[in-house]
N, C-alpha and C positions, 0 to 999 in steps of 0.2 A: 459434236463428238466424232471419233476416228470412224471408219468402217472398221468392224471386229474381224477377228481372224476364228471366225467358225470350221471348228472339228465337231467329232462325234465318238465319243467311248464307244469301240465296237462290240463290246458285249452284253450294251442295251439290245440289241438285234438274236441274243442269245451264245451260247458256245459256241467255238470253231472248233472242234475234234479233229478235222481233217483239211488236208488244203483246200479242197472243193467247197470246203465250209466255208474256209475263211474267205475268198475270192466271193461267195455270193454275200457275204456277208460288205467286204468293198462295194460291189454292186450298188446295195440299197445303200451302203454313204454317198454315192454318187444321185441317186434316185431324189433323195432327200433335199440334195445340196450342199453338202459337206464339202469342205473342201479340204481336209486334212480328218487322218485317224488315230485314235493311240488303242492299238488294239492287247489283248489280254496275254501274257506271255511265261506263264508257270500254269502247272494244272489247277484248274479250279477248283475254289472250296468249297461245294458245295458237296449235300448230303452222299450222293452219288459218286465225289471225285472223278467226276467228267475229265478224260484227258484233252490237255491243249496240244492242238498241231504245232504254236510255238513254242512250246515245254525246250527251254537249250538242252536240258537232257535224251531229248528228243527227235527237234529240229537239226538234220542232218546239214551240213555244207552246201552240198546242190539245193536242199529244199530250202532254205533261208536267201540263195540264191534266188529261187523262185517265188521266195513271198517278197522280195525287193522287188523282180518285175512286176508282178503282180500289183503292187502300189504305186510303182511310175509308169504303168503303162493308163492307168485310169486318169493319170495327171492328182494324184491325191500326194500330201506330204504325210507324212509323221509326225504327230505332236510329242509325242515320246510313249512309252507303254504302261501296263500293269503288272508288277508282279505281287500279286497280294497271295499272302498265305495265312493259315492258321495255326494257333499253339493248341495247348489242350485245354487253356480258356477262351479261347477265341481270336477273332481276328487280332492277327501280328503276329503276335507272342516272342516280341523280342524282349520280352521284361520276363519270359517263365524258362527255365535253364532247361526242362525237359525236353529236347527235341531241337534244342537252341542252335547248334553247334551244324547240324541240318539245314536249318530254315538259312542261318548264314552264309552258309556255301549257295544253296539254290538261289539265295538275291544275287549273292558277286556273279554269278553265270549268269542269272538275267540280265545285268549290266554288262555282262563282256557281249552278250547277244545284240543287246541294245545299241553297242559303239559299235559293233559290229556293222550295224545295219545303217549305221553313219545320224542315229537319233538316240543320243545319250540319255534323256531322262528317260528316267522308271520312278513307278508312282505307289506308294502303297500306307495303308494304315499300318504303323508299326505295334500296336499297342494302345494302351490309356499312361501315358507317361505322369509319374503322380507330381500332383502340384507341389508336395514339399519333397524337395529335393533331396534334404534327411531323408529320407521313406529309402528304405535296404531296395526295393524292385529299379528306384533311378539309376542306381551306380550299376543294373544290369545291363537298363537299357542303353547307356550310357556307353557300356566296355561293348555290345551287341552292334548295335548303332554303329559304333565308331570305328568298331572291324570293317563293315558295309563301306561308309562311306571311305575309310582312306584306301580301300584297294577303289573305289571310282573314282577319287581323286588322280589317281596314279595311272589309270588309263583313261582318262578325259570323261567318264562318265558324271550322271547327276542322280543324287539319291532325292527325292521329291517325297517328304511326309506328307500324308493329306492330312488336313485338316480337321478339326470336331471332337475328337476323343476325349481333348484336352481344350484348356483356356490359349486363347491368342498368345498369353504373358507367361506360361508356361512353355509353349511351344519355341518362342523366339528365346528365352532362355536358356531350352536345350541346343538349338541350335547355334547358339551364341557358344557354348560348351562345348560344342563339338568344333566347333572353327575352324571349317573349313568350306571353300569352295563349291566342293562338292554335295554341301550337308542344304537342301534346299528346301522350299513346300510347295505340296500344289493344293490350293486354294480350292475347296467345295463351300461355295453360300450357303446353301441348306443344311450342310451340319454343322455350320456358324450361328445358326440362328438362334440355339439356345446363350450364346456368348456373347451376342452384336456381330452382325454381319460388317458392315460399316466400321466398325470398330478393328475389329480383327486383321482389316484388309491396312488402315494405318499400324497397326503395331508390327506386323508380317512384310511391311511394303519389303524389304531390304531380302527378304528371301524366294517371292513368289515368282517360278520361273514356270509355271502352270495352272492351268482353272480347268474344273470342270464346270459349266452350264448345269446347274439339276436345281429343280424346285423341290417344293415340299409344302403341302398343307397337312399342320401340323393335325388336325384332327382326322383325317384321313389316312395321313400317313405318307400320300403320296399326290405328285399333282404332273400336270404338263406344264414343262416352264413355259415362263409368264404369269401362270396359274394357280399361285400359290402364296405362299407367305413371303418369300425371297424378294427383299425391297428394290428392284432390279433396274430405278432409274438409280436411284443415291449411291448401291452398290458400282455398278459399270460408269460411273463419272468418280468414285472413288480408285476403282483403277486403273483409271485413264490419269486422276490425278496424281498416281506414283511413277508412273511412265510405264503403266507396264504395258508391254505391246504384245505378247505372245497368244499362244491359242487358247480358246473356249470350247472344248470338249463338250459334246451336248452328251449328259449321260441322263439317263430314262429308266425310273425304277416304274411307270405306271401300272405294269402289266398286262394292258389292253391292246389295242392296236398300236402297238410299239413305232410301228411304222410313218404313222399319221401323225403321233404323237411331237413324235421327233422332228417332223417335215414341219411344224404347230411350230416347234421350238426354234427352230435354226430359222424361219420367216421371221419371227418373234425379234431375234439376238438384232438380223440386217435388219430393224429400224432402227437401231440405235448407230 
């Protein structure tokens, strides 16, 4: 097998609110072994609404200026970013009209942020896209979606759907639907697992321009990869067998020593 192209989701390490944040937060991907980041880039959703120092509503000219050096000066690349947001059912909520017209505007700017920064994907759950297509919420997601992606098309960016919410045969469906270029997935093993991880990774070959690394024991809830339920020889000889050569984001939901965790994980990925 190839040597991988290990990354690291920099908001396993926690929020960056500020530039001093985000810069120690490069730090410990360099600490670890990392060798590329796709860090977090709309404000987070959590309880709190923690604000992001790359928030594009936020991230001034000079300061985006500054988080560029900031990543070529550690010698780190970009795997591409996060903008993940929430509706007022949850993560995505590009299938619920309330708020909708919002959350689309704040992706196309995370994407013009994104090209901006010369690393066109952006990654995010958009929803539970429903498996029959008849279902009224598809033809949302659908006219939602397809706003998103044709303005990335139009200035080279890549809309990256993660994975899990939905079936592999669903997912490649809408994306088939949207037909375009820019309409992409990034690949998460551990929220495949209830679908076939293995499986998933053949039906998706033809749009996966991203992985995140994350395990998952399912009865726990949470694992350090390698650690876990994620069949992670069959899986990464399964993406090697589609050609795909891009990064492996190590993302870490453990909770504990996030640090060790992830140094666990990215050691783990270089055997393969």
């Amino acid at each position: 097998m190839a040597n991988l192209k290990i990354g690291v989701a920099l908001w396993s390490f926690g929020p960056h609110s500020t530039l001093d944040e985000f810069k120690q937060k490069l730090d410990l991907a360099c600490e670890v072994g990392a060798k590329a980041v796709q860090p977090w880039n709309v404000d987070y959703c959590d309880e709190h609404k923690t604000p992001c120092a790359l928030d594009p509503d936020r991230c001034t000219a000079s300061q985006r200026r500054e988080v560029a050096r900031a990543i070529e000066s550690r010698g780190l690349a970009i795997s591409g970013w996060c903008a993940q947001l929430v509706g007022p059912g949850g993560f995505g909520g590009f299938g619920e009209e309330a708020g909708l017209a919002d959350r689309i505007l704040k992706t196309r700017r995370a994407i013009d942020f994104a090209v901006e920064l010369g690393a066109p994907i952006v990654t995010t759950h958009v929803g539970e896209i429903p498996e029959d297509p008849n279902h009224p919420d598809y033809q949302v997601y659908l006219r939602s979606v397809g706003e998103v992606v044709r303005h990335a098309e139009k200035i080279g960016g890549v809309f990256a759907m993660e994975t899990g919410q939905e079936s592999a045969q669903c997912l490649m469906r809408f994306l088939g639907e949207l037909s375009s270029p820019a309409a992409r997935c990034n690949y998460d093993p551990a929220n495949m697992l209830p679908w076939g991880v293995v499986e998933g990774v053949g039906v998706l070959a033809s749009y996966i321009v991203h992985a995140h690394a994350k395990d998952l024991n399912r009865a726990t809830k949470k694992a350090t990869l390698g650690q876990g339920d994620v069949p992670w020889k069959e899986y990464i000889a399964a993406m090697e067998a589609i050609g795909y050569d891009g990064w492996h984001a190590v993302e870490d939901e453990t909770g504990g020593n996030v640090v060790e965790s992830i140094r666990t994980g990215v050691n783990f990925l270089n055997g393969f």
